[in-house]
LOFI-989166 format. One record per residue (C-alpha): residue in one letter; x, y, z. Coordinates in steps of 0.05 Angstrom, whole numbers, plus 5000, padded with zeros to 4 digits. Layout:
BEGIN
resn,X,Y,Z
A,X,Y,Z
...
end
This chain:
BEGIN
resn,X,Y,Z
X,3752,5042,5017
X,3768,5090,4968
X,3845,5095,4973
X,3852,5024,4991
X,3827,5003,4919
X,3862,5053,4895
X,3920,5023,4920
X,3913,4964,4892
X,3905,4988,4822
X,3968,5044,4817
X,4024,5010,4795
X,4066,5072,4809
X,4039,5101,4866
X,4010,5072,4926
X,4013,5000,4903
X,4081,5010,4913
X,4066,5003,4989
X,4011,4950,4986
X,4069,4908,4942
X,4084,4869,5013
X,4158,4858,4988
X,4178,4923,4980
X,4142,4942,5040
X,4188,4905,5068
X,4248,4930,5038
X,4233,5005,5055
X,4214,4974,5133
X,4294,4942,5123
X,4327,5003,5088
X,4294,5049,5155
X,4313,4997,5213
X,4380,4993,5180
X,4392,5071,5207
X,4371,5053,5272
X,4294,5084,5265
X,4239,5038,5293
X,4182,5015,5242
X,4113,5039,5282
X,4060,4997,5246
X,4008,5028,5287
X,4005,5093,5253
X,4023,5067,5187
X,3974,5058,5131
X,3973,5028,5052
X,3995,5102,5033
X,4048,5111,5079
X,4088,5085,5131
X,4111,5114,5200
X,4177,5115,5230
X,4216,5139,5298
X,4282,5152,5311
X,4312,5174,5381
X,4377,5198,5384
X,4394,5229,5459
X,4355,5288,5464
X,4329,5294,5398
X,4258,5244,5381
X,4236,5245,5314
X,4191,5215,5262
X,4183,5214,5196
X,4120,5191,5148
X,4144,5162,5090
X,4104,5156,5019
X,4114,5136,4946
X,4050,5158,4923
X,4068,5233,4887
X,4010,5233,4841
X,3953,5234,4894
X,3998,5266,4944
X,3947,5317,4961
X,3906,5262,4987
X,3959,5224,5025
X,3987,5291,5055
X,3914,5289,5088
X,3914,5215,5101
X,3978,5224,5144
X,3947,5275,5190
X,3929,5237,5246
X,3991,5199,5243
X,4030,5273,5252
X,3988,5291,5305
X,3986,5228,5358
X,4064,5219,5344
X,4073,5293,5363
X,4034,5282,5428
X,4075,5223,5439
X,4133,5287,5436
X,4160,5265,5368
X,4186,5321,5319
X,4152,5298,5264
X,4166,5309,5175
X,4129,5290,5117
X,4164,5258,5063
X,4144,5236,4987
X,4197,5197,4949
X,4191,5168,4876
X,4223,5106,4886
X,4262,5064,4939
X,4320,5087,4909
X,4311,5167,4924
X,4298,5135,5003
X,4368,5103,4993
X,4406,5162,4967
X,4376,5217,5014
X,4387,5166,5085
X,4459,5151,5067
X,4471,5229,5044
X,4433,5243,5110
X,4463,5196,5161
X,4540,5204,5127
X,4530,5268,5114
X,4561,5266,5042
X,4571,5343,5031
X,4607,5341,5100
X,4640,5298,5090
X,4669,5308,5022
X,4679,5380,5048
X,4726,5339,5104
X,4769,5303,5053
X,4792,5371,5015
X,4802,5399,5083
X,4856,5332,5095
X,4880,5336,5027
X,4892,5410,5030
X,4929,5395,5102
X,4978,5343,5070
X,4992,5392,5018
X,5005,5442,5068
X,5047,5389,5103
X,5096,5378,5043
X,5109,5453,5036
X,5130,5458,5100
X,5197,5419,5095
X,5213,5455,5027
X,5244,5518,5013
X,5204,5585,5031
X,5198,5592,4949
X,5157,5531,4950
X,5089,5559,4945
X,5040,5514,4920
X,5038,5430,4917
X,5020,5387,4857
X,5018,5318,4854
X,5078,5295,4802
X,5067,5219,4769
X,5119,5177,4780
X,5138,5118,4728
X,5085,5052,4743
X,5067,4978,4717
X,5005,4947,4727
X,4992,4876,4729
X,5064,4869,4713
X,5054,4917,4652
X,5091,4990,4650
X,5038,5040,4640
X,5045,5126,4618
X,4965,5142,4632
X,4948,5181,4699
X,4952,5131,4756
X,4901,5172,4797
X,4855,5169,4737
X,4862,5097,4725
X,4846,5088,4795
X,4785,5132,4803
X,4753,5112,4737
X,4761,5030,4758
X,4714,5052,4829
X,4666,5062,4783
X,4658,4996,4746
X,4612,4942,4783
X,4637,4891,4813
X,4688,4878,4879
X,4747,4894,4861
X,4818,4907,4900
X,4878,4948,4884
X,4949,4943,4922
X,4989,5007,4914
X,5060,4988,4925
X,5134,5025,4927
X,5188,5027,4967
X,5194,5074,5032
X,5181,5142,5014
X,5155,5135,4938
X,5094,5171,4933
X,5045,5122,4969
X,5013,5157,5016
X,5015,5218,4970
X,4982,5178,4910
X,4926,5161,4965
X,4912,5226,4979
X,4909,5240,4904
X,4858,5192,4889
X,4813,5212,4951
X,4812,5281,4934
X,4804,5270,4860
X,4744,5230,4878
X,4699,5277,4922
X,4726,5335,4875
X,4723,5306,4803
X,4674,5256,4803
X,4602,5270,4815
X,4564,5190,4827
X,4636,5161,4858
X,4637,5128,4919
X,4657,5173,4979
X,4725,5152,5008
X,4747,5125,5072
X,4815,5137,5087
X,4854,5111,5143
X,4931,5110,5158
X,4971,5054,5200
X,5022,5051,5245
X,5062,5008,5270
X,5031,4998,5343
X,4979,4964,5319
X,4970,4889,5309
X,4953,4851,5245
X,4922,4787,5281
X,4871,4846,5310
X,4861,4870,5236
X,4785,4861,5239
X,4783,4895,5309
X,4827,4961,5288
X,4784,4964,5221
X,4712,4960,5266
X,4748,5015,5313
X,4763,5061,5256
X,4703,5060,5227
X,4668,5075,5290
X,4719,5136,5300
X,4704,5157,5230
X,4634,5155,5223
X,4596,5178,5288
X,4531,5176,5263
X,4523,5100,5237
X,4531,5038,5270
X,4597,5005,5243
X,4552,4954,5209
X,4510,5006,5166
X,4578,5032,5148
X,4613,4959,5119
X,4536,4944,5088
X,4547,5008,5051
X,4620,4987,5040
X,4598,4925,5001
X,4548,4961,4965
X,4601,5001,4938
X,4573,5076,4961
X,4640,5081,5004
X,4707,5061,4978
X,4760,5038,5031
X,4830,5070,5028
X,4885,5028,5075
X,4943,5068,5071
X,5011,5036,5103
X,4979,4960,5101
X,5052,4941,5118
X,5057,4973,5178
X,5019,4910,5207
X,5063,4863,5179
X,5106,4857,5228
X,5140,4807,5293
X,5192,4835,5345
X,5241,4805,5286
X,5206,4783,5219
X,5221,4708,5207
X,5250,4697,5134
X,5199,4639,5126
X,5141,4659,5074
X,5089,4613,5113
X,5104,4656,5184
X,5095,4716,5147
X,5035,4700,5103
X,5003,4688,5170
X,5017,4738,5204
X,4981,4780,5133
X,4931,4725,5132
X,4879,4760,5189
X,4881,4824,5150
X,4875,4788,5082
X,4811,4749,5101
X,4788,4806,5130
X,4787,4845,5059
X,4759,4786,5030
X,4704,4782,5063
X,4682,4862,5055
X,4695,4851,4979
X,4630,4828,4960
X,4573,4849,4913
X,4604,4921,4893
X,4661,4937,4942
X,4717,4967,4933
X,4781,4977,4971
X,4853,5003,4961
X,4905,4993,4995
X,4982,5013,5002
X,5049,4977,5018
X,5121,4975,5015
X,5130,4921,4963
X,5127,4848,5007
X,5143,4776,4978
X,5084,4769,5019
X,5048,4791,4949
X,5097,4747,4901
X,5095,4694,4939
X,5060,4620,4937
X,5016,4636,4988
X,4984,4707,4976
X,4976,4673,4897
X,4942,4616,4933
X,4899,4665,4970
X,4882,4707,4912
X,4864,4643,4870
X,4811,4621,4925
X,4783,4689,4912
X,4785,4700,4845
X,4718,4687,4816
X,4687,4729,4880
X,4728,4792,4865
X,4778,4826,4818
X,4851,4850,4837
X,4905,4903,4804
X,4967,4912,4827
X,5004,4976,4815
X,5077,4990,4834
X,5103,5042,4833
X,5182,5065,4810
X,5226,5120,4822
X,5214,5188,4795
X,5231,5211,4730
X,5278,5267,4751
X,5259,5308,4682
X,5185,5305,4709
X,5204,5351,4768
X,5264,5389,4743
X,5263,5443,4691
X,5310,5430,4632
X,5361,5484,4652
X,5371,5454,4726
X,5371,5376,4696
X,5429,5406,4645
X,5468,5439,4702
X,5463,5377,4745
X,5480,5328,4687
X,5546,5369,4681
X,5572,5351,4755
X,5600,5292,4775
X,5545,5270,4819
X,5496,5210,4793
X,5434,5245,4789
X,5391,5182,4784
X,5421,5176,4862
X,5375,5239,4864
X,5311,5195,4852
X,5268,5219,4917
X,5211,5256,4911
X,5238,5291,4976
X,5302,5322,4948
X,5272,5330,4878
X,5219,5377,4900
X,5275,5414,4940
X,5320,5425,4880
X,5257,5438,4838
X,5243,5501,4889
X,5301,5524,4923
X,5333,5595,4895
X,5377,5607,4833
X,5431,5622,4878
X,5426,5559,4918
X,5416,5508,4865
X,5476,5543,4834
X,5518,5528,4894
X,5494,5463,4901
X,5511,5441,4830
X,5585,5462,4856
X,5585,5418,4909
X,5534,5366,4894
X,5556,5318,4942
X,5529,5369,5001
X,5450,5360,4970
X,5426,5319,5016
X,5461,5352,5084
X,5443,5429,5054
X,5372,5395,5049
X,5365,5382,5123
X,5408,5444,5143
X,5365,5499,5107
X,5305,5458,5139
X,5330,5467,5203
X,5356,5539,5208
X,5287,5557,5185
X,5264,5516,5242
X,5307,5553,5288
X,5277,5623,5264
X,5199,5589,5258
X,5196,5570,5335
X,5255,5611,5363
X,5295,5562,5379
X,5358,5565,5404
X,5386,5497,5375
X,5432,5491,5326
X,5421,5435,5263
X,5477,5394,5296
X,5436,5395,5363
X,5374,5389,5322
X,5386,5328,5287
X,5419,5292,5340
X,5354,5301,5384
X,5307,5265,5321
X,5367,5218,5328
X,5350,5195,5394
X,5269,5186,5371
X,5282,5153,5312
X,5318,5105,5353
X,5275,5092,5404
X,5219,5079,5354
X,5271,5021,5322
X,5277,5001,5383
X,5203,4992,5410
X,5174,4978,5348
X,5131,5036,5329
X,5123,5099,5282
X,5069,5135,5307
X,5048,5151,5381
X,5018,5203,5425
X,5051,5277,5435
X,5056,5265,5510
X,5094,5197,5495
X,5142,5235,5444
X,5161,5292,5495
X,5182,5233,5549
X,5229,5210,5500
X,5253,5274,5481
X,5265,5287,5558
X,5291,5217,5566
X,5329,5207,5507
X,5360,5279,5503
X,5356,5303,5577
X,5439,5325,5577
X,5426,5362,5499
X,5366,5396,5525
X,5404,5420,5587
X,5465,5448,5549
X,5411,5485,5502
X,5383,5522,5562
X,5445,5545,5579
X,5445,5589,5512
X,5385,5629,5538
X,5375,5681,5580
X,5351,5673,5649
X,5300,5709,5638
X,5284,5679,5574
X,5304,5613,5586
X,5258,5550,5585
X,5238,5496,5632
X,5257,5424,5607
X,5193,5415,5590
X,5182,5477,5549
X,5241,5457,5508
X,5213,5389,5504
X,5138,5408,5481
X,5167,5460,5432
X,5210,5408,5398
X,5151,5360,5392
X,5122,5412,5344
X,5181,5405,5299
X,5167,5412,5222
X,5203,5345,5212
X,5146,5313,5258
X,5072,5313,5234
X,5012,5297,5266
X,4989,5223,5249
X,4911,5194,5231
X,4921,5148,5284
X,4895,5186,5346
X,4868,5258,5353
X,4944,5273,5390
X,4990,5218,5356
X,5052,5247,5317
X,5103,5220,5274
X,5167,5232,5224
X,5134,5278,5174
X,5154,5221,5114
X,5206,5163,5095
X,5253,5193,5072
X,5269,5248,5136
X,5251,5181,5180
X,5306,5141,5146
X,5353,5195,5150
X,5354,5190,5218
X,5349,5118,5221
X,5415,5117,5183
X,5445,5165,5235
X,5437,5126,5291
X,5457,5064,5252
X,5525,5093,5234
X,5534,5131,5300
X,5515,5057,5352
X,5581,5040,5384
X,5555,4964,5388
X,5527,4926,5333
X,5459,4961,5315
X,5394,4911,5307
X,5329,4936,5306
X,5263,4906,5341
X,5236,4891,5266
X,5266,4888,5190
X,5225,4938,5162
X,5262,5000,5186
X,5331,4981,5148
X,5290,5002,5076
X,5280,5075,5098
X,5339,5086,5132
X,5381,5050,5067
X,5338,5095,5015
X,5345,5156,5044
X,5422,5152,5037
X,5423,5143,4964
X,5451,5203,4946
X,5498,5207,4996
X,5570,5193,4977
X,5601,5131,4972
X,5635,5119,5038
X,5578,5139,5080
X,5543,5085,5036
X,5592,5039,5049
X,5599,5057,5125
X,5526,5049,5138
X,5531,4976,5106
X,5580,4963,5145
X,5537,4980,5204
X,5492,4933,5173
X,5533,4872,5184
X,5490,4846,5241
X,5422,4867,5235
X,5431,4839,5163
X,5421,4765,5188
X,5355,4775,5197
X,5333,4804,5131
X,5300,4759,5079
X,5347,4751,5032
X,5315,4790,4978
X,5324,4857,5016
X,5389,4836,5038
X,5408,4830,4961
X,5369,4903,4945
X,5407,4933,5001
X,5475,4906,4982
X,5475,4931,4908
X,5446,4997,4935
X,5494,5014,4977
X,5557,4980,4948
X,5541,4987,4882
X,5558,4909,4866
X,5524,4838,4894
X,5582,4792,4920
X,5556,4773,4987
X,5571,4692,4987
X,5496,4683,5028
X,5447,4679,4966
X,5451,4604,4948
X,5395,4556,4946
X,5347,4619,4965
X,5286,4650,4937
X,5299,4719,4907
X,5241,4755,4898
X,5213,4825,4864
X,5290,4861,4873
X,5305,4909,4810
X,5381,4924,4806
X,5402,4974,4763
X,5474,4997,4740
X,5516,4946,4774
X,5559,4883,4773
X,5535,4827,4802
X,5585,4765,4825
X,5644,4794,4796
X,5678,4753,4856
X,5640,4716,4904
X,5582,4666,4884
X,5517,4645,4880
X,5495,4559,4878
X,5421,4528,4862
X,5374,4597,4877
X,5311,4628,4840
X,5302,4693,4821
X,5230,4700,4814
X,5194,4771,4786
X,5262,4810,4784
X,5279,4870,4737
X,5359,4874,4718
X,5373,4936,4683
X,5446,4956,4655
X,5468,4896,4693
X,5536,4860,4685
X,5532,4783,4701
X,5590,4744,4715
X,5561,4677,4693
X,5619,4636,4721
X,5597,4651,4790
X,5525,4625,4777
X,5514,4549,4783
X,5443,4523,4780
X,5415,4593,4776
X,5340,4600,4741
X,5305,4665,4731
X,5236,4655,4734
X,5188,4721,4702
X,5246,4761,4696
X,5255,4824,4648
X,5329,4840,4628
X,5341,4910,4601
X,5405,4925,4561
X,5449,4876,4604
X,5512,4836,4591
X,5549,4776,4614
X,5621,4742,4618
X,5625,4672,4625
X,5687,4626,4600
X,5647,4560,4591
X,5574,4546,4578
X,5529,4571,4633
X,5478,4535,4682
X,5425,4583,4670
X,5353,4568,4668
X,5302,4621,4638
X,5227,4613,4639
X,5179,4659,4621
X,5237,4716,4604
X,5256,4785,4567
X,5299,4820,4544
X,5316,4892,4488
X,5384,4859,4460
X,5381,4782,4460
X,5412,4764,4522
X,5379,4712,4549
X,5384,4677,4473
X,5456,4684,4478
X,5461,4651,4543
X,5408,4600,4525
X,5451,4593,4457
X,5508,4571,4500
X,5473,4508,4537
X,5498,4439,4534
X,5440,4394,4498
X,5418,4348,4559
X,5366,4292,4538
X,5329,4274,4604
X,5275,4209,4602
X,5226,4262,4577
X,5163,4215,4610
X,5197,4216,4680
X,5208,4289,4677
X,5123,4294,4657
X,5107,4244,4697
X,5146,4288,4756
X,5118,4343,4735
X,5042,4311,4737
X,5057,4284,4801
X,5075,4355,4836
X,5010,4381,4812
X,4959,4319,4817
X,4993,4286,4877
X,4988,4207,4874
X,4936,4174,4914
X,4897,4246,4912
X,4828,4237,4880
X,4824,4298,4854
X,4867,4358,4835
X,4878,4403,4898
X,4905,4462,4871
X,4879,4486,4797
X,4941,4537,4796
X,4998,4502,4811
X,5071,4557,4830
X,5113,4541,4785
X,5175,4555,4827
X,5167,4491,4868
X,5173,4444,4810
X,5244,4467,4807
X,5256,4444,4884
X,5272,4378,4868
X,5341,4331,4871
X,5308,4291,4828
X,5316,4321,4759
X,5357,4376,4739
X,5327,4444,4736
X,5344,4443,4655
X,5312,4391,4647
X,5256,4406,4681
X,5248,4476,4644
X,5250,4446,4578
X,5203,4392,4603
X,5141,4450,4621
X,5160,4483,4556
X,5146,4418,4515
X,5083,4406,4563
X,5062,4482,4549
X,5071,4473,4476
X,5035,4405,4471
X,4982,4441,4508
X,4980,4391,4567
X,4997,4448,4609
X,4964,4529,4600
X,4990,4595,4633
X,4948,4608,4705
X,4917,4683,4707
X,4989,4704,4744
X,5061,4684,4699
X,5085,4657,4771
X,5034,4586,4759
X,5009,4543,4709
X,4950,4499,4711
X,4928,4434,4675
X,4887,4436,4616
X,4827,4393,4634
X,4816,4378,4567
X,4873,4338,4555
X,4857,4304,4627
X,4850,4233,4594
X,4933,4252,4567
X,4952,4272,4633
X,4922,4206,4669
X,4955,4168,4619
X,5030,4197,4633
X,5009,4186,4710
X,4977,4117,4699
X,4913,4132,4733
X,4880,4093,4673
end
């Protein structure tokens, strides 16, 4: 009876164990790894577990009690020996407190060191990657910030350090990485995972996995159970998302927009939210207690729109969110001084330049080349691919010249725009190479030897090793184009070389194909938008409007009216000097060195948007509405200096207004945040005098700013005001 009253009376040793409750909660934390709790060798001082695992049976004895250890050690004994006759390998364990059993199972089971050991390994892969479509002077990677706003706001600190640091505050929390095609997403991922497991001793270990486009978002919660299983082989796939919400593993979801995607994506927010909305709830629901997850995407109204704010909102007291997007490069960030002077004196637009693809390649290529470059600028994008693929020519012996090269990765890209994927098995690759390119492949054999000369196959298999294609996370054998930019390249190709008007099986590979032609000259630019023409009916009109001004250099289109543009940033450009544009909403959008013909715009408001050293014409007073606006130089007072005084029935408009968000013969307010953008929807009033309606209300104080700029809310202090206007008295 001796240790039993002992027991009872330690409050730090092996009363721990007689304390029923956390009994209990070391019985939990053991079953939770899959061992079985054997009460019948377990005592006060110690309890007994098994664990079987194929041909390996095991058992370990488990104790709190450190200061009369001696004793226990004796005490478990018996335990040892009729669990080894039962054939059980069998260890003796002490811990000091529940928490040491937590930290040495989940080292144990995920095998942290591993695994962290794993992550440099990847990291030091996609470095290894990158170098390997630059020049042969390129000898070491580093990760190069590019220009950022979070939460709306323009940042200068480390993005990777912002990141990491905010994993290790408590509480849920969710961050959205977004760029356009080939802006550093993927490479700011593997940033922050390596930074993690290398700079940061307590962090949460990461979990990185990569999309593709053959996947299916309504599946979300399917593909994310299946990757977990591939990924961790030790756990069940519910130890793994317990440990998730517990915030000892933080969840990377690289190329979220990959799954956002129909054979041709409607334009209609609602069909596209739900198509998002599996994958959403699914995040939702792992961002509990102290989860956290990133994830990365080519910016999507899907996040500026009604819907995702709506979905966030029903959220937001459960989790926190930050939204970082990310901009082009700052070409004096990758470029030495002397090489940014000699390009500044061509007659090429460097800021056409802006890819981290071709500004790594000018950062490393030879004196000699960059100097012959900067004489014939307009050739940086084609000597690009053509030094890439002579050195392909001498890496695998291959008798194929660039021309025959490119016009093979032609034919893939294609067939992926056509089928509707970016990522697929090696075997699958080589049947399109020996579909897709059977006559090339048979005029390249011709240029060997007999004796040297390979089978179709050969050819085929050699050519799916290509530096331009890399292997991809999804599958042990999947490969893909090695990034965005090489992808879109050629994607544009095959746009500009299709005899018959080019459409794709899905929107989203027009961005890649439209960025990575930036910096080539105008009338390719032109061409290729040209080639557009039909596949351009089926963008949302925000792209549409991004695409035009990128690759005309002007937005004239007349197809913009009564439309929703949304998150677009035009830069350098003239917009409606012909053509027009009748009762739309520019919602989030960045102008920047922007010429506005105001006497095309009729019934225009900007809603949230920033305007940076812009200008405008107009020959009579303009019917422009801005809410919520900025500007460096007083534009949008000068236009707003310019309006013609228009007295609406101010108690309609609230009483409108009031209505919209506290609809009548509702009992109670549905939505707290109310999107501001449909209050301006309406035939009923006129969007002036609806704009200077809210700013009244906002000023009175009826009305407050939501968390996001895009909604307001009701102040429910002033509810017996509001009633009053609505006559719910």
């Amino acid at each position: 009876m001796r240790l039993k009253l002992t027991a009872k009376k330690t409050e730090n040793g092996i009363g721990k164990l007689v304390n029923m409750k956390l009994r209990e909660r070391v019985i939990a934390l053991y079953r939770k790894y899959g061992f079985e709790y054997r009460k019948n060798f377990s005592e006060y001082e110690f309890l007994a577990f098994t664990f079987k695992s194929g041909f390996f049976h095991n058992a370990e004895i488990v104790s709190l009690e450190t200061s009369n250890r001696t004793v226990v050690e004796k005490e478990m004994e018996k335990a040892v020996v009729q669990l080894e006759e039962l054939g059980f390998s069998t260890k003796k364990t002490f811990y000091i407190c529940i928490e040491e059993i937590e930290r040495t199972l989940f080292e144990g089971f995920f095998n942290v060191s591993e695994w962290k050991e794993k992550i440099v390994s990847e990291y030091e892969n996609h470095c290894q990657r990158i170098l390997s479509i630059l020049p042969d002077e390129a000898d070491s990677y580093s990760y190069i910030n590019v220009p950022y706003s979070r939460n709306n706001r323009q940042e200068e600190t480390d993005i990777v350090k912002v990141i990491c640091d905010s994993l290790l505050a408590n509480g849920p929390q969710l961050n959205i990485i977004e760029a356009p095609a080939g802006f550093g997403k993927t490479c700011t991922s593997y940033e922050i995972i390596n930074r993690l497991v290398t700079n940061y001793q307590d962090a949460p270990i990461p979990f990185f996995t990569e999309f593709s486009r053959d996947r299916q978002a309504r599946v979300f919660s399917h593909i994310f159970v299946r990757e977990v299983d591939r990924s961790f082989t030790s756990v069940n796939s519910n130890v793994v998302i317990d440990e998730v919400k517990r915030g000892k593993i933080v969840v990377v979801l690289d190329g979220f927009d990959e799954l956002l995607h129909d054979k041709i994506a409607s334009s209609d927010e609602r069909s596209k939210f739900e198509n998002a909305e599996p994958m959403l709830e699914t995040i939702g629901e792992l961002l509990t207690n102290n989860a956290k997850i990133i994830l990365t995407s080519r910016r999507s109204a899907i996040f500026d729109g009604e819907m995702f704010n709506e979905w966030i909102n029903r959220y937001e007291d459960k989790f926190s969110i930050n939204r970082y997007k990310l901009d082009k490069p700052e070409i004096q960030n990758w470029l030495q001084p002397k090489r940014l002077t000699q390009l500044d004196t061509t007659m090429i637009d460097i800021t056409k330049l802006s890819n981290p693809v071709l500004l790594s390649f000018l950062r490393f290529v030879n004196e000699q080349t960059f100097n012959k470059l900067c004489g014939e600028p307009a050739k940086i994008v084609d000597q690009y691919f053509n030094s890439m693929l002579n050195r392909e020519m001498d890496r695998q012996e291959l008798r194929m010249s660039p021309q025959q090269q490119s016009e093979l990765l032609k034919f893939v890209a294609a067939d992926m725009c056509d089928n509707n994927y970016t990522s697929d098995s090696k075997d699958k690759i080589i049947k399109v190479i020996k579909e897709k390119g059977a006559e090339l492949l048979n005029e390249v054999r011709t240029l060997y030897s007999p004796k040297d000369r390979p089978t179709v196959d050969k050819l085929a298999t050699t050519l799916s090793n290509h530096a331009f294609f890399d292997r991809s996370n999804q599958g042990d054998n999947n490969i893909q184009f090695i990034n965005e930019f090489v992808f879109g390249n050629y994607i544009a190709q095959g746009i500009i070389s299709c005899s018959d008007d080019w459409i794709a099986s899905d929107e989203r590979f027009v961005e890649p194909a439209v960025l990575s032609y930036q910096a080539r000259d105008d009338s390719l630019k032109r061409l290729l938008w040209n080639k557009l023409e039909y596949m351009n009916e089926f963008l949302d009109l925000s792209s549409r409007m991004k695409f035009e001004a990128l690759l005309t250099g002007k937005v004239e289109d007349n197809v913009y009216s009564n439309q929703d543009i949304t998150s677009i940033h035009l830069k350098n450009l003239d917009v409606f000097q012909t053509g027009s544009i009748k009762g739309s909403i520019f919602n989030d959008c960045t102008f920047q060195d922007v010429m506005f013909n105001l006497n095309h715009f009729k019934d225009i408001t900007f809603l949230n948007c920033a305007f940076w050293s812009c200008s405008s014409i107009s020959d009579s007073p303009p019917e422009i509405n801005f809410y919520n606006c900025k500007d460096n130089n007083g534009f949008v007072d000068s236009i707003e200096n310019q309006e013609v005084d228009i007295e609406a029935e101010q108690q309609n408009v609230a009483f409108y207004i009031f209505s919209r968000i506290w609809p009548i013969g509702s009992p109670s307010i549905e939505r707290l945040h109310y999107f501001t953008g449909n209050l301006f929807k309406t035939d009923e009033f006129s969007r002036k005098e609806i704009n200077k309606e809210i700013k009244r209300l906002k000023r009175d104080e009826l009305i407050l700013n939501a968390n996001d700029a895009n909604f307001i809310t009701i102040n429910k202090s002033k509810i017996g005001e509001i009633k009053k206007i609505l006559g719910r008295e």
